[in-house]
C-alpha positions in Angstrom: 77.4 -10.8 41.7 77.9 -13.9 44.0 78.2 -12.3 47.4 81.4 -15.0 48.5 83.1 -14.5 45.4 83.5 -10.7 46.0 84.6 -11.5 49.2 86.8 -14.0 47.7 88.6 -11.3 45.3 88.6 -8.6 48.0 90.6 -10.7 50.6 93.0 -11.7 47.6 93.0 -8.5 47.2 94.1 -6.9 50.3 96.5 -9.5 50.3 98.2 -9.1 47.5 98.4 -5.3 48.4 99.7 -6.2 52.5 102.7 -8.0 50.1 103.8 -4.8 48.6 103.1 -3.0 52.1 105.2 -5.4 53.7 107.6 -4.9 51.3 108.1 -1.2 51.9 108.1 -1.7 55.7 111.5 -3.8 55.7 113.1 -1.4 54.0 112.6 2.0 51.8 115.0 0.5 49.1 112.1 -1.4 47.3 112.4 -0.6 44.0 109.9 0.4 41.9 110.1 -3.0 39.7 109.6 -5.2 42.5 106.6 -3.2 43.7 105.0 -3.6 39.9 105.7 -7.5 40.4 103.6 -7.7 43.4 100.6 -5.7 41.2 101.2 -7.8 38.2 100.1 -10.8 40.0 97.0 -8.9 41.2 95.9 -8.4 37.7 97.2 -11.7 36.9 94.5 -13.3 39.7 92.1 -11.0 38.5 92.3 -11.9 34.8 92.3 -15.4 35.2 89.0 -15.2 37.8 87.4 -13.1 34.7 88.2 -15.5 31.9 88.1 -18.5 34.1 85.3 -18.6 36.8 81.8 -20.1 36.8 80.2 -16.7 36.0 81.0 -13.2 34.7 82.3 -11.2 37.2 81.2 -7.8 37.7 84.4 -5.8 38.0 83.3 -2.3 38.7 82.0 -3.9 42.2 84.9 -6.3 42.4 87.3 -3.0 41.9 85.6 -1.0 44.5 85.6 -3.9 47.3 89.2 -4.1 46.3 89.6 -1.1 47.0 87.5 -0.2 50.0 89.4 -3.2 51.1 93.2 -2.2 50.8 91.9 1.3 52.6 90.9 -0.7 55.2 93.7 -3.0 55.7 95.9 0.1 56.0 93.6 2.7 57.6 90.4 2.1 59.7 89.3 5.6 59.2 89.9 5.9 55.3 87.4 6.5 53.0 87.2 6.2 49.1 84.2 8.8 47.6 83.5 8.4 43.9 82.7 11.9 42.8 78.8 12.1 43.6 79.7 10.9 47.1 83.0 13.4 47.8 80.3 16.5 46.5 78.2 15.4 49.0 81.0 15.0 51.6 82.3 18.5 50.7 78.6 19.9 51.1 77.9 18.5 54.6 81.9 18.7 55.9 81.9 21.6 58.9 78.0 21.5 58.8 76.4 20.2 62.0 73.4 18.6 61.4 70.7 16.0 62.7 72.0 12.6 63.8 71.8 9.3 65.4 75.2 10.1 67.7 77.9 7.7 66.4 81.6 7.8 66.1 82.8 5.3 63.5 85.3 3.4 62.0 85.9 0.3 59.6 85.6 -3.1 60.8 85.8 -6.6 58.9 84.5 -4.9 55.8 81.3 -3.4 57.5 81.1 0.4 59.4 82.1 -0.3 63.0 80.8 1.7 66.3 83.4 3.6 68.2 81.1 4.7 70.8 78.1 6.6 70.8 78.0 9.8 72.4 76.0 9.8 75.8 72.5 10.8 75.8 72.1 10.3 71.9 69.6 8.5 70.3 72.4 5.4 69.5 73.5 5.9 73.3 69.6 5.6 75.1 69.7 2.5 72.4 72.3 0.7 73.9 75.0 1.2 70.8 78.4 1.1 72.5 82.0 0.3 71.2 82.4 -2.9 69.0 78.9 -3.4 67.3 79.1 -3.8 63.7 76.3 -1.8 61.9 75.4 -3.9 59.2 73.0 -1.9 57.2 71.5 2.1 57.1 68.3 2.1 55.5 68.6 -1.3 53.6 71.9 -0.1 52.2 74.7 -2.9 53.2 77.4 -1.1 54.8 79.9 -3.6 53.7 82.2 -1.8 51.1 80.4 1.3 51.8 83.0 4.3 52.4 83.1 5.5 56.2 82.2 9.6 55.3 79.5 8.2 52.9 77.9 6.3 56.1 77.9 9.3 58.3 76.1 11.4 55.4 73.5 8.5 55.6 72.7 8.5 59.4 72.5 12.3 59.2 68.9 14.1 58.2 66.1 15.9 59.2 65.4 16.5 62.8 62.6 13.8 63.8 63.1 11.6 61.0 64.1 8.0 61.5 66.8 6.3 60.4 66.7 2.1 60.6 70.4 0.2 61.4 70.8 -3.0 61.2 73.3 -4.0 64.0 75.8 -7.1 64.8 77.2 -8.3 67.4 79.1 -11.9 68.1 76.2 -13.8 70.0 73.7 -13.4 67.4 73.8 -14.6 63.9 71.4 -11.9 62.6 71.1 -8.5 62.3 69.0 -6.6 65.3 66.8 -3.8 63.4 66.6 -0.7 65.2 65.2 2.7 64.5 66.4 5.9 65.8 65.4 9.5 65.8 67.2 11.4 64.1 68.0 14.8 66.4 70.7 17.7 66.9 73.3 16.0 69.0 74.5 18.0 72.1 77.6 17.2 73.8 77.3 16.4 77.5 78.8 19.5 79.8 81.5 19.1 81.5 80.3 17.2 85.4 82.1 17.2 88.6 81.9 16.1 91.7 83.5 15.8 95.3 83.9 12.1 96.5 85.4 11.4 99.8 88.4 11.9 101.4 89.7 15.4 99.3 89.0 13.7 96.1 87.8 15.3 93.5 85.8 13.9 90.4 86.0 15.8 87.0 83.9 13.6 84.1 84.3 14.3 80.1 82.1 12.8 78.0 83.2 15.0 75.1 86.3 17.5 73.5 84.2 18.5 70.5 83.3 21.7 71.7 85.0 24.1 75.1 85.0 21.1 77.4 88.6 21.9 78.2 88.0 25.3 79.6 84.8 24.4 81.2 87.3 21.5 83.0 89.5 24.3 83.9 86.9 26.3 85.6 85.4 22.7 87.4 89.1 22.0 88.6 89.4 26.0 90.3 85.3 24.9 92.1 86.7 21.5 93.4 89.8 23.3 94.7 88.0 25.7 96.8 85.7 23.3 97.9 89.1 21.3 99.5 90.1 19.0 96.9 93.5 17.3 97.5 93.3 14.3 94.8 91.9 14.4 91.3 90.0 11.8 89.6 89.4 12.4 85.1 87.0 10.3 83.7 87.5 10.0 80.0 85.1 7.0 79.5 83.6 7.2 76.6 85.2 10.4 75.4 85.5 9.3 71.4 84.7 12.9 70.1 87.2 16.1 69.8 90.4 17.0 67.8 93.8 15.5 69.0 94.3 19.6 69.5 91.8 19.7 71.8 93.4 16.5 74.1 96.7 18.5 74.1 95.4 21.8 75.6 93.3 18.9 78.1 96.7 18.0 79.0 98.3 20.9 78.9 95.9 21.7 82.1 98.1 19.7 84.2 101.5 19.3 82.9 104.2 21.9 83.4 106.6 20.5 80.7 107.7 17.2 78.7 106.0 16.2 75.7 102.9 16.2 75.2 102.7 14.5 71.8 104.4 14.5 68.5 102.6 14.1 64.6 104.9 12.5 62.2 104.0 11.0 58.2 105.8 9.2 55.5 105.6 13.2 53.7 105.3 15.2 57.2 108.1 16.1 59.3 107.9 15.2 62.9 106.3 18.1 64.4 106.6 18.3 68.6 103.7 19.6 70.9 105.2 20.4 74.0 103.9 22.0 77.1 103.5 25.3 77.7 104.8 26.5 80.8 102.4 28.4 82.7 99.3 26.2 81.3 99.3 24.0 84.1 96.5 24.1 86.6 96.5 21.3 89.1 99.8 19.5 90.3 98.5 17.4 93.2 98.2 13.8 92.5 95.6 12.9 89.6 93.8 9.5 88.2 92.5 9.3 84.5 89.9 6.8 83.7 89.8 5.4 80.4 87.5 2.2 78.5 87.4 0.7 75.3 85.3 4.1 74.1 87.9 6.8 75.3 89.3 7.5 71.7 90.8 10.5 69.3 91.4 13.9 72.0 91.1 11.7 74.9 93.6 9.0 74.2 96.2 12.1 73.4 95.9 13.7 76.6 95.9 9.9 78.9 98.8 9.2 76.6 101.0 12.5 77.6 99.8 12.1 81.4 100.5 8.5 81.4 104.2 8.7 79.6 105.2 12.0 82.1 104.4 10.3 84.8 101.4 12.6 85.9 98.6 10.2 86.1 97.7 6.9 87.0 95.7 5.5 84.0 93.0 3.2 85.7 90.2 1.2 83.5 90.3 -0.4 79.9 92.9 -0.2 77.1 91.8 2.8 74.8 90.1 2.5 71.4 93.1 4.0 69.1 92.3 6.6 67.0 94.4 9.6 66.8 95.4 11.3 63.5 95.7 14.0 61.2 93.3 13.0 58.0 93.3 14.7 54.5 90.8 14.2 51.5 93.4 13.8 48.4 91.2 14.5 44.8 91.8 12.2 42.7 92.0 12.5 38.6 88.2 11.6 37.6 86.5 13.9 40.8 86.5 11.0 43.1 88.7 11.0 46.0 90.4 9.5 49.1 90.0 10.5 52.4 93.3 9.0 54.3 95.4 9.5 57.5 98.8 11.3 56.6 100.5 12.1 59.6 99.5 9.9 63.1 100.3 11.3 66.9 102.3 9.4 68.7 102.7 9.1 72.8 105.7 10.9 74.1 106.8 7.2 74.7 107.5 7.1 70.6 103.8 4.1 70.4 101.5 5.2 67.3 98.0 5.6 69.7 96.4 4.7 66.5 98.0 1.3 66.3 98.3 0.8 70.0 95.9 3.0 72.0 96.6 3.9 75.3 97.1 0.8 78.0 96.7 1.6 81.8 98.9 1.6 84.6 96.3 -0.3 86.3 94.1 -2.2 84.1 90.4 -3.3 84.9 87.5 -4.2 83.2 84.2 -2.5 83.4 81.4 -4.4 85.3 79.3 -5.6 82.6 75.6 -4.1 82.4 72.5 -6.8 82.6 71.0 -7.5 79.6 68.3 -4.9 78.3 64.7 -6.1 77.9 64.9 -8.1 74.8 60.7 -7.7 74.1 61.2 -4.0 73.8 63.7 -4.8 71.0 66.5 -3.2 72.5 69.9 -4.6 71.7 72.0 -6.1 74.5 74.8 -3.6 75.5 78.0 -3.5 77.2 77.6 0.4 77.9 77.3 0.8 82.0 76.5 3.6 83.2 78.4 5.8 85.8 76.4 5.1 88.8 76.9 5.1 92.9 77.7 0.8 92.4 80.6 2.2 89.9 83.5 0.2 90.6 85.9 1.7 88.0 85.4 4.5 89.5 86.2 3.3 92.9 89.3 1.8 92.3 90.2 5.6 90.9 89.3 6.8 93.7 91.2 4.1 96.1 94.5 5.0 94.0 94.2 8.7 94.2 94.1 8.2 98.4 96.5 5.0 98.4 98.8 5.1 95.2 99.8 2.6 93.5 101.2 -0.4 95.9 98.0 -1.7 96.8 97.4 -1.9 93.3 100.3 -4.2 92.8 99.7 -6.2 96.4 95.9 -6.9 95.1 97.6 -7.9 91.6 99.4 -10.2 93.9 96.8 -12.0 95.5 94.3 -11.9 92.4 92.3 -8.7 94.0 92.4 -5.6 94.7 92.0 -6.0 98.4 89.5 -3.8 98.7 86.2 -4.8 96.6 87.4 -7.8 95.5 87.5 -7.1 91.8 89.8 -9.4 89.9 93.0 -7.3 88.5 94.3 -8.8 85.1 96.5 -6.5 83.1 97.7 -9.5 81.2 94.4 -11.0 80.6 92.7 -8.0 79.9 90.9 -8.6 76.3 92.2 -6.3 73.1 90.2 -3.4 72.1 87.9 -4.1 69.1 89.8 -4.3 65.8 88.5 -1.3 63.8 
């Protein structure tokens, strides 16, 4: 089938379905007629393509972009599995096995990186939030459901797996193999700086990082820590449950968080009093790759007033997801209940936004004759900047902050501050 003509009928499409979406949004009131007008002129469209255009359409594939796109247009983390794909889900679900080290999501159509986790084969490659992978194998990712693409990057341990990736400054796909492996979450790092501040880095929530941050916060306090810097960077793995026990660690009370669904009840997470471990001043660190756990717990901090939020806006993914079976054994995997900042924002529509916003200092280029992609991915090293701006508003607090947003700097390493020009995090 002609490649721009499913395109064609998939954006129509979406479309058509965003009408009836829209519809619902103003007001609950839509009646059911009105909603069966906006699908009659779908299969209107879709009738008069079939009898009309150039060439016989094939409408099983047309169907299935459709529908892959309407997920999409509502859900960047939905999936729809016919029923050889949802066994397969099913079988691998809760298994941990063999993989490249990717967090995904949907973007324009294709599988979309949220961030790779560090020291994975897709991290020493330079994948990093906002490349597009294009293909797995030879099998075109566009249309292809999000939970089928993460059974296709997993396998045996040593095998290889080829991606084709995209990014904006080059047309064509970048082909790059990886080695396949058991992914191991980073432990839980810290650090003294200077001055009484502390440094506590989390590259992961997927497995006891809280308590293991817990334990580095009680070693940083004996060794005189005043001030407390978190680094979430690229933190895109572990349960929303797991960012409200990281919270949890230093708030007293307030909100934490709240779930709430078009069939779920709002349902409050509040703090538990006597949780609370550190209650000196404290700094969280976020970029474009601190997603899911993370973004709860620098949402709750950020809304209480606990924390400074220094760095990048926050990817925005943060919800509770459930496979629904459909009739013929196929089904759809789709976010029914999404957690909101104590602040009442969706951190799946909005992400998290800092206090003091900043963009990371772009990495050099990799070695392009070794064919490894260009990244954006820069590493946590002594010439971290991010990091020393944390740092500086830990020991100064915010008014220097707004004097250097003043004068165009920070005043201190002369790093441009641009909360309003500070670019959108990758639409997923």
């Amino acid at each position: 089938m002609n490649s721009r003509f499913k395109y064609f009928v998939v954006s129509t499409s979406t479309c058509l379905v965003l009408f009836v979406l829209a519809g619902a949004v103003r007001g609950r009131s839509t009646s059911p007629d009105d909603t069966y007008r906006h699908l009659a002129v779908y299969t209107e469209v879709l009738s008069r393509i079939k009898s009309d255009y150039v060439e016989e359409p094939d409408l099983k594939s047309v169907t299935l972009g459709a529908v892959n796109g309407l997920l999409e247009s509502i859900d960047p983390y939905a999936s729809y599995l016919n029923a050889d794909q949802y066994q397969k889900y099913l079988k691998s679900k809760g298994e941990q096995k063999p993989s490249v080290g990717l967090v995904l999501s949907k973007k324009f159509g294709y599988v979309g990186i949220v961030d790779s986790i560090p020291g994975s084969p897709a991290a020493k490659a330079g994948l990093t939030t906002g490349d597009v992978i294009e293909s797995i194998d030879g099998v075109a990712t566009r249309d292809m459901p999000l939970a089928f693409a993460d059974i296709l990057l997993e396998g045996e341990a040593g095998s290889t797996v080829e991606i084709g990736i995209l990014r904006a400054r080059k047309p064509e796909p970048t082909k790059i193999k990886l080695i396949r492996e058991m992914i191991h979450y980073p432990a839980v790092e810290a650090k003294m700086a200077h001055d009484g501040v502390g440094v506590i880095t989390v590259n992961s929530l997927a497995g006891g990082e809280v308590q293991q941050v817990a334990a580095k916060v009680a070693d940083l306090q004996k060794q005189g820590a005043k001030k407390l810097v978190l680094d979430l960077r690229d933190c895109a793995t572990g349960s929303p449950e797991q960012g409200i026990a990281l919270a949890n660690l230093f708030l007293d009370k307030g909100l934490i968080t709240y779930t709430q669904g078009q069939k779920d009840p709002r349902k409050d997470f509040d703090a538990q009093s006597g949780q609370a471990i550190w209650h000196d001043g404290l700094v969280v660190i976020t970029d474009r790759g601190t997603a899911d756990g993370a973004e709860v717990a620098a949402a709750a901090l950020e809304d209480n007033k606990r924390a400074e939020i220094v760095g990048e806006r926050t990817y925005g993914d943060a919800a509770v997801r459930k496979a629904i079976k459909m009739d013929d054994g196929a089904a759809v995997i789709l976010s029914v209940a999404k957690y909101y900042s104590p602040n009442n924002k969706a951190i799946q529509d909005t992400g998290v936004t800092p206090t003091v916003a900043m963009l990371e200092t772009q990495a050099a280029d990799l070695d392009q004759e070794n064919g490894a992609p260009e990244t954006t991915q820069q590493p946590k090293s002594a010439e971290d900047k991010l990091l020393e701006k944390a740092i500086d508003v830990a020991l100064h607090g915010n008014h220097e902050v707004a004097k250097g947003l003043t004068n165009g700097t920070n005043g201190n390493n002369g790093t441009v501050l641009t909360p309003l020009n500070v670019p959108e995090p990758e639409q997923h």
